[in-house]
N, CA, C and O of each residue as an XYZ file, in Angstrom:
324
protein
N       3.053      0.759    -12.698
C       3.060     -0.646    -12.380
C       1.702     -1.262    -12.698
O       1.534     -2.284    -13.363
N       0.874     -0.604    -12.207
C      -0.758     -0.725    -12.691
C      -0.853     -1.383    -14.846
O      -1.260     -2.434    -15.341
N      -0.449     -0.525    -15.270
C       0.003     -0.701    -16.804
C       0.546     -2.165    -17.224
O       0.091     -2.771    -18.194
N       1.546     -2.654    -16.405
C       2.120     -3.683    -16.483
C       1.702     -5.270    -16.067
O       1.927     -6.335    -16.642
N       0.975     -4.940    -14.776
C       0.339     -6.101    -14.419
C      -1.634     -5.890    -15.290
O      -2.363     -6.876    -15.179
N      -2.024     -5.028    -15.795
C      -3.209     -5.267    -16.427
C      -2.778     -5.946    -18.015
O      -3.581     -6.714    -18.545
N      -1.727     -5.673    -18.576
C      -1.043     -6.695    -19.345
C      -0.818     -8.249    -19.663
O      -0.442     -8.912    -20.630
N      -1.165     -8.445    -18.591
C      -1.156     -9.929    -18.560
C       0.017    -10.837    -17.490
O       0.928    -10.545    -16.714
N      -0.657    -12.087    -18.008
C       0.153    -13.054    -17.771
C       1.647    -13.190    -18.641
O       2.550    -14.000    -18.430
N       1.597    -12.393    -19.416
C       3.295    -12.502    -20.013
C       4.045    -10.972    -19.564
O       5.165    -10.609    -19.926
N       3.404    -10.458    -18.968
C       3.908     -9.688    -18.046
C       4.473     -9.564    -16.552
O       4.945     -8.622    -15.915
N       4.155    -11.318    -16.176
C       4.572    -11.493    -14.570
C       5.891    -11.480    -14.776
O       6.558    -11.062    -13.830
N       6.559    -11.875    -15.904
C       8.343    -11.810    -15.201
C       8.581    -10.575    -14.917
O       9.202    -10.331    -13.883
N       8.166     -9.563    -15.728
C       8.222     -7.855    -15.394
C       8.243     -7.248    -13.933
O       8.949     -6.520    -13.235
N       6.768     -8.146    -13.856
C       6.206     -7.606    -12.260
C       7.381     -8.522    -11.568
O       7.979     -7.854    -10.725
N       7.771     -9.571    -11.659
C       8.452    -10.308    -10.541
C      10.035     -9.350    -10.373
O      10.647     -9.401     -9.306
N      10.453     -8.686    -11.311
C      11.833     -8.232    -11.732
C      11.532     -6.526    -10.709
O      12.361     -5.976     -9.984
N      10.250     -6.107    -10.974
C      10.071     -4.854    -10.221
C       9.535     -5.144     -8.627
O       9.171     -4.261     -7.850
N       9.572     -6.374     -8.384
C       9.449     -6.442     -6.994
C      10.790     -6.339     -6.178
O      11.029     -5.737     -5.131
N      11.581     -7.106     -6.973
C      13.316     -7.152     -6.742
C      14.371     -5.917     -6.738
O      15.469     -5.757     -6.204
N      13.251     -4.824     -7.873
C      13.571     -3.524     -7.489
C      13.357     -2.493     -6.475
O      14.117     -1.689     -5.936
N      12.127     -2.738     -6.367
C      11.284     -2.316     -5.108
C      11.687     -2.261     -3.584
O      11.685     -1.373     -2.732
N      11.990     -3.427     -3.606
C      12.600     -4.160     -2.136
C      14.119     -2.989     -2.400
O      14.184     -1.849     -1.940
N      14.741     -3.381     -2.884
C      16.020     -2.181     -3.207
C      15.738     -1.145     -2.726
O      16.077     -0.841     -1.582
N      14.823     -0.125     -3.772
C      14.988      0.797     -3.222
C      13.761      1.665     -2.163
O      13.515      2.871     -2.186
N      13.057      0.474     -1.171
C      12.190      0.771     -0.394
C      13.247      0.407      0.453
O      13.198      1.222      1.375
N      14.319     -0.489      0.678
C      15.690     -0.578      1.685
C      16.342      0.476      1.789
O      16.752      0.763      2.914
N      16.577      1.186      0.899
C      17.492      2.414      1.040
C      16.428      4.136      1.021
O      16.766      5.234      1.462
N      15.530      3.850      0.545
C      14.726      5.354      1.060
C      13.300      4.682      1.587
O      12.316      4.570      0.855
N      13.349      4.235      3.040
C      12.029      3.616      3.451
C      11.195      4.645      3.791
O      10.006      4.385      3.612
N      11.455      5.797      4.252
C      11.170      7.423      4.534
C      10.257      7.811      3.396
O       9.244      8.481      3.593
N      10.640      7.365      2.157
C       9.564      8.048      0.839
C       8.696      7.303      0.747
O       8.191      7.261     -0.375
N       8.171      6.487      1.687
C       6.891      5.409      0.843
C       6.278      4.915      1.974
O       6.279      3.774      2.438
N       5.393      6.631      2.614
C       4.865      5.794      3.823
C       3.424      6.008      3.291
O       3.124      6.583      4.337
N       2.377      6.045      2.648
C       1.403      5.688      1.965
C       1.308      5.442      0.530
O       0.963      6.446     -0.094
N       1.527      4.326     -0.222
C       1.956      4.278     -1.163
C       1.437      3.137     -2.285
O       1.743      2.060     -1.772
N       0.980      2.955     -3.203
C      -0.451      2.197     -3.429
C       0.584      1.183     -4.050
O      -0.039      0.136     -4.226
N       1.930      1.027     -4.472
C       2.809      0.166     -4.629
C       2.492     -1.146     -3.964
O       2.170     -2.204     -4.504
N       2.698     -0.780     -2.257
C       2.512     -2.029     -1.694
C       1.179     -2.772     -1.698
O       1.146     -3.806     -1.030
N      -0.089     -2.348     -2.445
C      -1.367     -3.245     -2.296
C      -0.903     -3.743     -3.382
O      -0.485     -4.889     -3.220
N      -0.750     -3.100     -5.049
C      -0.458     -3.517     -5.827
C       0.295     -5.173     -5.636
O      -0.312     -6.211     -5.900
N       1.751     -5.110     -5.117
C       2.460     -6.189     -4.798
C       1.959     -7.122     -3.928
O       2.578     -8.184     -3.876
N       0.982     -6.991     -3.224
C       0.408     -8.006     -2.326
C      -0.721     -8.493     -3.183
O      -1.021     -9.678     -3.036
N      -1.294     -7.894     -3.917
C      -2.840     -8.432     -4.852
C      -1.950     -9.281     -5.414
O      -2.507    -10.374     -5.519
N      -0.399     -9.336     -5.993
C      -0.361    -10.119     -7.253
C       0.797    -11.188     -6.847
O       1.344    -11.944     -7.649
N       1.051    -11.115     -5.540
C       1.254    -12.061     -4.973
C       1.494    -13.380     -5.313
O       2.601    -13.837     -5.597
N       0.415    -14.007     -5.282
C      -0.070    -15.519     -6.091
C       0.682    -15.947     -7.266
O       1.129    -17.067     -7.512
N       0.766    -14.616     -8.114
C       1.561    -14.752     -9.336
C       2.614    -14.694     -9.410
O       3.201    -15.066    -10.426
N       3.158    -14.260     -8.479
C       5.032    -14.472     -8.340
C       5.199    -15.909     -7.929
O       4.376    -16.371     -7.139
N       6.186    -16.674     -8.386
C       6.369    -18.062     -8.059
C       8.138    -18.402     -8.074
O       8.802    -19.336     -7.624
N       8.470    -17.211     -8.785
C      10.142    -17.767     -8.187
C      10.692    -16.864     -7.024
O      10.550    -15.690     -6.685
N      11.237    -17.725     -6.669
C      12.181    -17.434     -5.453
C      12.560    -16.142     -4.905
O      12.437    -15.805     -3.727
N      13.049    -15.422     -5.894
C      13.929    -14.505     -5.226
C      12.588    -13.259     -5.373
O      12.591    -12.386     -4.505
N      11.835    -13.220     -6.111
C      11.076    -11.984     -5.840
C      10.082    -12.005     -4.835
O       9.498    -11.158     -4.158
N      10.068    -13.566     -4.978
C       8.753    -13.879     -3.767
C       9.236    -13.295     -2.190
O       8.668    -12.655     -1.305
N      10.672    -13.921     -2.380
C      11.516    -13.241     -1.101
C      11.629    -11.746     -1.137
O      11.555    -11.094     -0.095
N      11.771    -11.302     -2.067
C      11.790     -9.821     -2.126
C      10.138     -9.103     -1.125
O      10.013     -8.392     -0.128
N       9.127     -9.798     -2.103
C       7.635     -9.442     -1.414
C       7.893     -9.659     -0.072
O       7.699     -8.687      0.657
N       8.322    -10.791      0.497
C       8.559    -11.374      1.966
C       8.715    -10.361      2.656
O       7.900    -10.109      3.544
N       9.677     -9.629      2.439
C      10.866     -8.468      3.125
C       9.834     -7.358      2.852
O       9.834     -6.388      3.610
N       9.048     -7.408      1.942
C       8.438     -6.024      1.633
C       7.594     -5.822      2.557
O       7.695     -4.833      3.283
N       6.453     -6.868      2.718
C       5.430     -7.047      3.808
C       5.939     -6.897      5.287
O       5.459     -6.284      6.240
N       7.245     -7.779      5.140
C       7.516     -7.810      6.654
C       7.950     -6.490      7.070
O       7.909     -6.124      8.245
N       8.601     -5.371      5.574
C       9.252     -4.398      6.807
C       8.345     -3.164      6.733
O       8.743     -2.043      7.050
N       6.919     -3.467      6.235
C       6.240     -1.848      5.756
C       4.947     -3.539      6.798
O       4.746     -4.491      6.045
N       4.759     -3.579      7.223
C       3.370     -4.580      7.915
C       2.540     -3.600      8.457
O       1.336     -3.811      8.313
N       2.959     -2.299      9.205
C       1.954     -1.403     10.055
C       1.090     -0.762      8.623
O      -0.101     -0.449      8.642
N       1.960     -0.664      7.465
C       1.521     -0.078      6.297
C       0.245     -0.877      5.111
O      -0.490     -0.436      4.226
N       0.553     -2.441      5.791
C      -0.438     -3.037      4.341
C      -0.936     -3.566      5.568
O      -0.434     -3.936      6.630
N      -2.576     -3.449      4.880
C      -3.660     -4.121      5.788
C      -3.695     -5.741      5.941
O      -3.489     -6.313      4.871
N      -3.851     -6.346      6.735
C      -3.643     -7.569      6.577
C      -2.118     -8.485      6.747
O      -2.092     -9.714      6.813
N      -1.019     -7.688      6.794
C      -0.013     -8.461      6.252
C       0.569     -9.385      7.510
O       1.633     -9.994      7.394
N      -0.150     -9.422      8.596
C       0.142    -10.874      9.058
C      -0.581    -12.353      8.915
O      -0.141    -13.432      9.311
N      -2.082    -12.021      8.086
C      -2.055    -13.009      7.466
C      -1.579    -13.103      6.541
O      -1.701    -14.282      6.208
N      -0.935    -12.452      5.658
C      -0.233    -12.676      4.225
C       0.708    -12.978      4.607
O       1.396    -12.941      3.586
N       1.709    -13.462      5.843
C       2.797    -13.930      6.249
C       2.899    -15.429      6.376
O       3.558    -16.377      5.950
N       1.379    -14.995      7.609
C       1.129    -16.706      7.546
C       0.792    -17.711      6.531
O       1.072    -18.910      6.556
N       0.164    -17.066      5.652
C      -0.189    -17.803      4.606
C       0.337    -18.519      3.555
O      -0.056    -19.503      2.929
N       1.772    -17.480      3.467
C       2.956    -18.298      2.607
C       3.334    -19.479      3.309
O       3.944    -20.289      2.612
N       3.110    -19.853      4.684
C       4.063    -21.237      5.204
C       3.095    -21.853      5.146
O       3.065    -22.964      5.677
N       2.050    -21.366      4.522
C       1.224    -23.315      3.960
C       0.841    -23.746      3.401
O       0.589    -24.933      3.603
């Protein structure tokens, strides 16, 4: 994932499409990804997601791994403003 987002800016639909994957399958095996450098990755690039459904995807990601990413209740709050 690292590979993909040092790529660029014509690489965010990529990253936005593997957040949508992510959320998937961190829903169905949440057990395999209890230290996992995935989730800083997806929170650094954050900013750069801007449609909808992956942003929601990140949403769900933060909210259901939060004991796991440092910070992620301000990264909660921060989307509502």
């Amino acid at each position: 994932m690292k590979s993909v987002i040092q790529a660029g800016s014509q690489a965010i639909h990529i990253l936005a499409e593997a957040c949508i994957v992510l959320q998937i399958i961190y829903r169905k095996y949440p057990e395999r990804f209890t230290h996992d450098d995935s989730f800083k990755i997806l929170v650094e690039n954050l900013p750069h997601i801007s449609e909808p459904e992956p942003r929601g995807s990140l949403v769900w990601i933060i909210g259901e791994f939060a004991e796991r990413i440092p910070g992620s209740v301000e990264i909660i709050k921060g989307l509502g403003e």
